[in-house]
N, C-alpha and C positions, 0 to 999 in steps of 0.2 A: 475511395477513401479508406485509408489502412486507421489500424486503432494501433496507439499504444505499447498498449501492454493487454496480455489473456486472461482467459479468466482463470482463477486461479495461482497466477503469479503473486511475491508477495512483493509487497512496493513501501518507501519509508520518503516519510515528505522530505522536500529536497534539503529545503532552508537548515532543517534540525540538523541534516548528516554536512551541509558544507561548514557547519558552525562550528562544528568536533566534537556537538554531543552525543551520545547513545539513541539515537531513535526509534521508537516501539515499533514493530512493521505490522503491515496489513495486508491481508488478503483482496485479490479482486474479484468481488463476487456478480460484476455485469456492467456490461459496455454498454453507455449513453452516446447521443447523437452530443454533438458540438464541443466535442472533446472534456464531456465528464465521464467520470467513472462511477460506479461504487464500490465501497470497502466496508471490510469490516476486520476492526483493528485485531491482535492473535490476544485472546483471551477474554474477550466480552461478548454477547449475544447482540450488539450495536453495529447497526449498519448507517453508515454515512456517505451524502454525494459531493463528492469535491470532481475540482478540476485537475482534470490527469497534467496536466502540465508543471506542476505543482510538487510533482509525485516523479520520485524514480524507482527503478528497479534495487532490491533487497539481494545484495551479491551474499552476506554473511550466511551461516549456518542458526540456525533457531535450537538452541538449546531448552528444554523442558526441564523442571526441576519437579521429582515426587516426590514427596512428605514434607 
């Protein structure tokens, strides 16, 4: 049984990027049995378990903005 995606990849739900919006991405911070993940989106202390099927891989660059 292969997983996914690693830990540490970032991943953006599917639905939001084939619609043409902007979607927040998130990190994967640990691989569940039966094809869940968990995440935790880039800019909150919030960890959430969804289903990796749901989710694809975060191709763009993550840009930071300071001040």
């Amino acid at each position: 049984m292969g997983f996914k995606f690693k830990l540490g990849e970032m991943v953006v739900l599917a639905a939001a990027q084939e619609a043409g919006s902007t979607p927040d991405p998130s990190v994967v911070t640990a691989l569940q049995l039966n094809g869940y993940i968990q995440i935790q989106p880039v800019g909150t202390p919030h960890r959430l378990l969804v289903e990796a099927k749901d989710y694809e891989r975060f191709e763009e660059e993550i840009v930071e903005l300071n001040g």
